[in-house]
N, C-alpha and C positions, 0 to 999 in steps of 0.2 A: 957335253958329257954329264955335266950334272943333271940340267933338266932330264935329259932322256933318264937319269938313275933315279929323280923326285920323279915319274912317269910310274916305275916299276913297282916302286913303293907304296904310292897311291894303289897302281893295279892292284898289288896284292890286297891290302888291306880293303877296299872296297870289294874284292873276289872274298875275301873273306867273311864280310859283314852281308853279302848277297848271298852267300851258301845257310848262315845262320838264317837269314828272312826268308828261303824257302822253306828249311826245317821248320818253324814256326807256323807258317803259311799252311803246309799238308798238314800237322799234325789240327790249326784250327779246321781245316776245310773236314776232318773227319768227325766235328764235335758238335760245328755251329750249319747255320743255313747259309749256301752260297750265296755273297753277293751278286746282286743284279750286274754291278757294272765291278770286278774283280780287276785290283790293283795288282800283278804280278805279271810272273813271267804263264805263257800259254798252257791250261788244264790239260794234264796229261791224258791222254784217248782212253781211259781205264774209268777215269775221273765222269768222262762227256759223250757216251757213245754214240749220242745222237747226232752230233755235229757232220752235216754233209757236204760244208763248203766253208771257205773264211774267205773273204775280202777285205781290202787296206780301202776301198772305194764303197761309203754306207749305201749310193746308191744302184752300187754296179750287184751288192746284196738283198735289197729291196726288190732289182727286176726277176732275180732268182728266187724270191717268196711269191712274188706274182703271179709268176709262171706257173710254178708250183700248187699253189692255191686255184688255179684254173682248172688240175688236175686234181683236186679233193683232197689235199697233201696236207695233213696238219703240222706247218713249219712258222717258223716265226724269228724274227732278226737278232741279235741281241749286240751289245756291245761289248769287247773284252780291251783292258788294256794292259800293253806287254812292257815292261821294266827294261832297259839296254844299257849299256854305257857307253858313249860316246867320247872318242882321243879328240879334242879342238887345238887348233892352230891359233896361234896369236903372233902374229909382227909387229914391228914397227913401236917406235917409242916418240909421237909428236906433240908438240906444245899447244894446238888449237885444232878444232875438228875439221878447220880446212885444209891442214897438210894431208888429213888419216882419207877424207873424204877422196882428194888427188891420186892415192895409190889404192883406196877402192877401185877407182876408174881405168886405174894400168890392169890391174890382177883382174880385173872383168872383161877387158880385154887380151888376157891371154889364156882365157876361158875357165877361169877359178868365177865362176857364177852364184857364189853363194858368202860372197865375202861381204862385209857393212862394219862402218867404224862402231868402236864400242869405247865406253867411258872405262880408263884402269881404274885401278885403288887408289893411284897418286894423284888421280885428277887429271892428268894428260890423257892421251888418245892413243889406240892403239885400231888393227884392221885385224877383224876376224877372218882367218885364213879356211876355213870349212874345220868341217864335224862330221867323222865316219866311225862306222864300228866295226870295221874291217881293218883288217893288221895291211894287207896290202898296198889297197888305198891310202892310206896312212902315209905309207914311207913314200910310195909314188908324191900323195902331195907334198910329205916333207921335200923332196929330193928337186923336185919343180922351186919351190920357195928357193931352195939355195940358189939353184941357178939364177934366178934373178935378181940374187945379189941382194938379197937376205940374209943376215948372220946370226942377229937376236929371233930367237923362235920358242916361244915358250908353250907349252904343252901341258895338256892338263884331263884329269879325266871328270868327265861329267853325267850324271844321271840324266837318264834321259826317257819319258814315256811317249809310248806310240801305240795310237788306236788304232783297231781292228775291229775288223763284223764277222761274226760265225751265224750261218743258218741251219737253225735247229730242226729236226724234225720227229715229231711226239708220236709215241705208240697208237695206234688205229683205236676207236673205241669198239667195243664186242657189245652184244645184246646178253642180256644175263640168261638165255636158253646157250648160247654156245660158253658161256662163263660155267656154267654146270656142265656141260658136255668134258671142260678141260678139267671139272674139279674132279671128273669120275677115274681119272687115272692119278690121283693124290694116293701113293701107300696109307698115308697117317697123317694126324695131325690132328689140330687142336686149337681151342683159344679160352682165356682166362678175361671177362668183363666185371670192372666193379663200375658203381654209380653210385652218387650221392643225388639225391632229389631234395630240396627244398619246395615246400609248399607254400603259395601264396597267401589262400585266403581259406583253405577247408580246416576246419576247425575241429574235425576228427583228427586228421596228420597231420606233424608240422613237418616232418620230413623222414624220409625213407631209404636204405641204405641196399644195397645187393649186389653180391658175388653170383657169377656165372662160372661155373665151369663144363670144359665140353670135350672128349676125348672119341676118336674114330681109328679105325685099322681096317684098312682096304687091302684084299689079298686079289691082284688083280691075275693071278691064275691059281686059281682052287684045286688042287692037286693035277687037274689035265685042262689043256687048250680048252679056251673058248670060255672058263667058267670062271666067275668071280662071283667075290660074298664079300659082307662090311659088317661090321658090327663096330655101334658106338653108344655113348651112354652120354648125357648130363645132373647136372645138380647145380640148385637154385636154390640160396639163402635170400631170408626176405629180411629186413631189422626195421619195426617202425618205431616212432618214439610221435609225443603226443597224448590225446584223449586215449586214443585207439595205439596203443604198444604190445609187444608181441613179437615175436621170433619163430618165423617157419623156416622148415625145408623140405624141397620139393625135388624128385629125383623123375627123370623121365629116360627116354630113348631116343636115341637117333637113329638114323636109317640105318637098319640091319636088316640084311638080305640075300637071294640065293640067285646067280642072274648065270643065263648061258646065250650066248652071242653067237649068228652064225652066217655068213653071208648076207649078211643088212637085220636079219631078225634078230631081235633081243626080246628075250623072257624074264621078269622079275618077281620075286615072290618073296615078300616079307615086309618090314617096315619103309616107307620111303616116303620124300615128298612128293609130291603130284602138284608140279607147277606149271601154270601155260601162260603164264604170264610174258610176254616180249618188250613191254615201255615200262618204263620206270614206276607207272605209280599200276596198281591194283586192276587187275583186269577183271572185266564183268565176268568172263568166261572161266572163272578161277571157282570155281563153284565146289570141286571135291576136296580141294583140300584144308585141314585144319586149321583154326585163327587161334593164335594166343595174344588173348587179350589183356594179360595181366598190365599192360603196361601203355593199350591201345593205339596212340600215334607217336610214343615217344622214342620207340626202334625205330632208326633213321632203316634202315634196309626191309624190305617185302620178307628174305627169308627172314629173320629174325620174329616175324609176326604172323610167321607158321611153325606146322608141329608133325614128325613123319606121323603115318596112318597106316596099317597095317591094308597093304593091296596088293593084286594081282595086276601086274602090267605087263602087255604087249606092244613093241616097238618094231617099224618097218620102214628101213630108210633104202631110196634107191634116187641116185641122182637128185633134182632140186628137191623133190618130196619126200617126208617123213608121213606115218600112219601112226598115233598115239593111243591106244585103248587103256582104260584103267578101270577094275571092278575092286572096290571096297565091301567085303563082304560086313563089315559092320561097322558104326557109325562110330566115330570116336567125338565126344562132344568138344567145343570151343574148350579151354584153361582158364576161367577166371577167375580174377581176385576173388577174396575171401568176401563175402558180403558185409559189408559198412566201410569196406575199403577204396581208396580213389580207386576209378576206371570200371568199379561195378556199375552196370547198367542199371542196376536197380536205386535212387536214392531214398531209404527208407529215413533220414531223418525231415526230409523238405515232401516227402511224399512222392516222388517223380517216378516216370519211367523214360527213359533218354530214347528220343525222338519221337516223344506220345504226348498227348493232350493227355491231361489225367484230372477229370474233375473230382470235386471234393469229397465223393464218395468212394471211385478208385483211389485218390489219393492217401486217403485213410486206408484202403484195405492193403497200399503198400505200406504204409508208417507199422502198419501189427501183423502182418502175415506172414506165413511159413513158409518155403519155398519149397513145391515140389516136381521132383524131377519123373517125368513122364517117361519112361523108360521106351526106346526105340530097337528096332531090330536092324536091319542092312542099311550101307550108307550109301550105295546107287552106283552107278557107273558112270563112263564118258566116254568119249572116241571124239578126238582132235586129229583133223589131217591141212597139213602145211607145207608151203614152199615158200623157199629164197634161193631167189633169182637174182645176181648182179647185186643191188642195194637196194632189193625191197621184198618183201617177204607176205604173205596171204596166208589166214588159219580160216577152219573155220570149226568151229568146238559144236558138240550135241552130249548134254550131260541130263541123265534122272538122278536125282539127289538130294539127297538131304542137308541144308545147310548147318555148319557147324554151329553158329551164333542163334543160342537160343531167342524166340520170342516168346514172349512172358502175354501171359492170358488171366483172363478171370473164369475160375474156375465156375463150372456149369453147378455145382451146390451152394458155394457161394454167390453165386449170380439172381440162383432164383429163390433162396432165401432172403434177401434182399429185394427182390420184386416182389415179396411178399410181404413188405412194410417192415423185415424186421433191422434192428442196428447193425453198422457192421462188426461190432464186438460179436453181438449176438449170435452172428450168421457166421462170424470165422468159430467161432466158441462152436457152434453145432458141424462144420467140417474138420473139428481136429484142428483148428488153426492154420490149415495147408487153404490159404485162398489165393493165389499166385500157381501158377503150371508154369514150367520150363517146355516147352514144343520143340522142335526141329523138323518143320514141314518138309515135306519132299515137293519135288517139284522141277519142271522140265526145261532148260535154257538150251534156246540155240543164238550162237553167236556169233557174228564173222567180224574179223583183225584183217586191217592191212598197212601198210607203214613203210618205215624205214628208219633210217638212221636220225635223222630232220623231223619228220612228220608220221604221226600215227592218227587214223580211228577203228575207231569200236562199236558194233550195236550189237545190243541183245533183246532176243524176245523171253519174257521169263511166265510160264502161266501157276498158279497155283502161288501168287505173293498173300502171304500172310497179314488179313488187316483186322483191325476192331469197331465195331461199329458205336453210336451212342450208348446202344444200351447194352455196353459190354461183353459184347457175343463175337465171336473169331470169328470169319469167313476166310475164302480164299477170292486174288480175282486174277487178271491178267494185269503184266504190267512191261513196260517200254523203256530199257537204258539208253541213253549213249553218255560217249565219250570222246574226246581227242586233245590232242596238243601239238605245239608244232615249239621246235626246237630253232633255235637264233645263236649263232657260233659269231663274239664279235671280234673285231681286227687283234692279232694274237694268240686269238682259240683258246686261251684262258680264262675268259667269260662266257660262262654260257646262260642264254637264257631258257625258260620254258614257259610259254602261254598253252592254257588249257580251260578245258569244260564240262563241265558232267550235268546230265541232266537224266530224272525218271519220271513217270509219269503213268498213274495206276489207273486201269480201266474198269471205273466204277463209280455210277450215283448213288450212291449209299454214302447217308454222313456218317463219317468217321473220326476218329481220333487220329489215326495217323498223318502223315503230311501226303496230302494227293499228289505233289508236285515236288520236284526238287530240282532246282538248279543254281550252280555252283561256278563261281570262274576261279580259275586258280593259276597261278605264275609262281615260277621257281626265277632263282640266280645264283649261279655257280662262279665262284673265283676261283682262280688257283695262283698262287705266288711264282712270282719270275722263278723261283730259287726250285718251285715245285717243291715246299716243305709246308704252305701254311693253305688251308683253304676256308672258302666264305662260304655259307650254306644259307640261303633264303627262301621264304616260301611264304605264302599265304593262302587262303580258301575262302571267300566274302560267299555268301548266299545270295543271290539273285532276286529268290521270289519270301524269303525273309529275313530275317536281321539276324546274322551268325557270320561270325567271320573265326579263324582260325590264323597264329601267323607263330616264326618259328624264326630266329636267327641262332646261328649254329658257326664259331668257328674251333679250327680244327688242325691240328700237327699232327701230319702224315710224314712227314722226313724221313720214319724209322719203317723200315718195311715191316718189324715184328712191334710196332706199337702205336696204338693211334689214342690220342689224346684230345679230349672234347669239351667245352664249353656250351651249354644250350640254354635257351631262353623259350617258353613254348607258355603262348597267350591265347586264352579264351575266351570268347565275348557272346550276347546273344539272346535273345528270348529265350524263355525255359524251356519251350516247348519245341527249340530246336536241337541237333546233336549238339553244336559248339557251345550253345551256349546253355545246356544240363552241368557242362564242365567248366563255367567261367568261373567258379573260386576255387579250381582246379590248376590254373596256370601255374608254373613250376617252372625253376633255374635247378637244372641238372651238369654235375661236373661228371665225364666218365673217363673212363680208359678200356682199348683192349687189347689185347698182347695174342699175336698168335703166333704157333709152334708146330 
């Protein structure tokens, strides 16, 4: 009687001390990042909705990832362990482990199979009678022990852990054309970005600071059926400190627009983006829409490093095929930084133009020139039509257009001023100081995409590329992209990799300034934390056919569905006379944040 009353007391107080370590337990799981391998009792289904099976057998969970993964199933094993408590039996009070050993071998013979002698606290020997956490069981075993003529039975409760396997299984990944498809029925919303940039080695900034703000309202029926309209705005504060200090703000738009939908056709008219973009990085065929380049490759995302444009779009979706036309009745140029700012294309203190030979005489005429902007009329059309079918998908784009990103020219007065033996003080002095032209060539791409989820390529023919010859004279000629990458998902599908390649190639014997050839290998890798709160972000770009490389490590707290918090390191290296490396005392450690609402 006593024991069984030290039994009850125990229970409670341990029932009590396990109800406090769950309290504890939920209130940490809503604060911190789940552990990998979680010490408690099983995550309640609110907590783990992906959970589609649990096994006490790790590999009888393994054959159910297997299986799974054969079928495209992104799942993956994990380990959980579950807290219990455990009633054990003890008999028997003997003086040397050969007596306890003796009635081990009776009780195993009257099918108590789980019994072995154990050392007490007195030093004598005792047989452990089994260990259940069932009240039934329990008294069944006690009630067996008497009959066999047992009297002394002590009892006791014990913690007890026991491992499990749950198999997970992870949301599908989408292509960021149907990512936009599902943002278009978003009433509202919004997001707040700040960033700090530290500069490495540019001697203009040492670091630079910025607020984003971004607000939309989607009315997705406009007084009658079929018709929706948006209207949204932003605002960009810039703070630099430095040689070069100063405080801008810059106010823009977002897509605001008037759209009527009607049996597959959709009509758009107003501000919007125009993206045909379907792989992660930059598509050749992306030719109409805006670049904001204030900030060049340091927007981790494709939108971020566009800008809506005021266009007329027609859309015709029937079964796997969609029909995309877009007409921009007028050009809206790239956004760039302020001139003498990182990521302007121009370096007037070193003399450069970023991706240009610039010998000593254009070099001068960038270090003192004016900038002028050549005023353009319409910004051209497109018409993209595509299918996905199953898990692979076919575009093929035909765009006349005018590129946002200006190319910069020597201007035809300063040019032959200067072939006329004179300085180029002399020869900007006599243009007004405008010896530099901003362009935005038009020009005709056709392009065809085909891919999947794994695997993409790209080619385009583009005619009418903007080049410069020696002696400082703009032409146009024809010119040759491609592109691809292929996607490596490894064991757990929390790694991902990306190998890739870009290559162009201008058709022309004329020497030039520009780069006639360009090719690039590039790989990504993606982590994501067991816990799904922390991710890795890597990347690189080496040049093939000259010395420039580009590389980017990036980690990152997603835990918070309305907050992402960022760490980045982004290094430049390279000949001057190539992209990467016009920006090598450009590399920069940027902390961000952004919140969306």
């Amino acid at each position: 009687m006593q024991s069984f009353a030290k039994l009850h007391i125990r229970k409670n107080i341990f029932a009590l001390s396990l109800q406090i370590s769950h309290i504890l337990l939920l209130f940490s799981l809503m604060h911190i990042s789940q552990s990998a391998e979680l010490i408690g009792p099983p995550l309640p289904a609110h907590l783990e909705p992906n959970v589609i099976a649990r096994f006490n057998d790790f590999h009888e969970a393994k054959r159910l990832q297997k299986s799974l993964r054969a079928l495209d199933q992104d799942v993956e094993v994990r380990k959980r362990l579950q807290q219990t408590t455990l009633k054990t039996l003890t008999v028997g009070d003997f003086s040397n482990r050969e007596l306890a050993e003796q009635n081990v071998a009776q009780l195993k013979k009257q099918g108590i199979k789980d019994a072995w002698a154990v050392r007490l606290a007195s030093g004598r020997y005792g047989v452990h009678a089994g260990a259940m956490e069932d009240e039934i069981f329990f008294w069944s075993r006690y009630e067996l022990l008497r009959r066999l003529g047992y009297k002394e039975i002590d009892t006791a409760l014990t913690p007890h852990t026991t491992p499990y396997y749950v198999v997970l299984q992870h949301p599908p990944r989408v292509d960021p054309v149907a990512i936009r498809e599902q943002q278009k029925l978003i009433p509202h919303g919004g997001e707040v970005i700040g960033r700090l940039i530290s500069w490495r080695g540019n001697s203009n900034i040492s670091s630079t600071n910025q607020i984003h703000v971004a607000a939309f309202k989607r009315f997705n029926e406009f007084f009658t059926p079929g018709w929706t309209a948006a209207i949204g705005a932003r605002l960009d504060t810039f703070q630099h400190t430095g040689d070069y200090t100063g405080q801008t703000t810059e106010y823009d738009y977002l897509p605001s627009y008037l759209a009527y939908e009607e049996q597959g056709h959709r009509l758009v008219a107003g501000t919007q983006y125009i993206g045909w973009s379907h792989g992660p990085w930059d598509a050749l065929g992306d030719r109409l829409s805006v670049k904001d380049m204030r900030f060049y490759l340091l927007d981790k995302k494709t939108e971020q490093r566009r800008l809506a444009t005021p266009a007329l779009r027609w859309e015709y979706k029937q079964n796997d095929y969609i029909i995309d036309a877009s007409f921009v009745p007028v050009l809206r140029p790239a956004t760039l930084p302020s001139l003498g700012q990182v990521w302007h294309p121009l370096d007037q203190q070193q003399g450069l133009i970023r991706g240009l030979k610039t010998p000593n005489t254009l070099g001068a005429v960038v270090k003192e020139s004016k900038i002028q902007s050549i005023a353009q009329t319409y910004g051209g059309f497109g018409f993209q039509a595509r299918r996905k079918y199953e898990k692979l998908y076919q575009a093929f784009t035909l765009q006349y257009s005018r590129q946002s990103e200006p190319y910069f020219r020597l201007s035809d007065a300063v040019r032959q001023n200067i072939a006329a033996g004179q300085s180029v003080t002399t020869a900007l002095t006599n243009a007004n100081g405008f010896g530099l032209q901003a362009e935005h060539p038009a020009s005709l791409v056709a392009s065809i995409e085909e891919g999947s989820e794994d695997w993409q390529f790209e080619f385009a023919f583009v005619r009418d590329v903007p080049i410069t010859d020696t002696n400082f004279k703009m032409y146009t000629t024809l010119g040759i992209e491609g592109q691809g990458r292929y996607r490596y998902r490894a064991t757990g599908y929390r790694t991902v990799y990306f190998f890739g390649f870009y290559a162009r190639q201008l058709g022309t014997e004329k020497a030039i300034l520009d780069r006639r050839t360009i090719l690039r290998a590039r790989g990504e890798v993606e982590h994501i934390s067991r816990s799904r709160h922390w991710r890795f972000h890597g990347l690189t770009s080496i040049g093939l056919d000259t010395a420039e490389a580009y590389a980017l490590l990036r980690f990152e707290y997603i835990g918070n569905q309305l907050l992402d918090i960022g760490i980045s390191a982004h290094l430049f290296t390279g000949v001057l006379t190539s992209e990467y490396g016009f920006h090598r005392r450009d590399s920069a450690l940027s902390i961000d944040w952004q919140a969306n609402f």
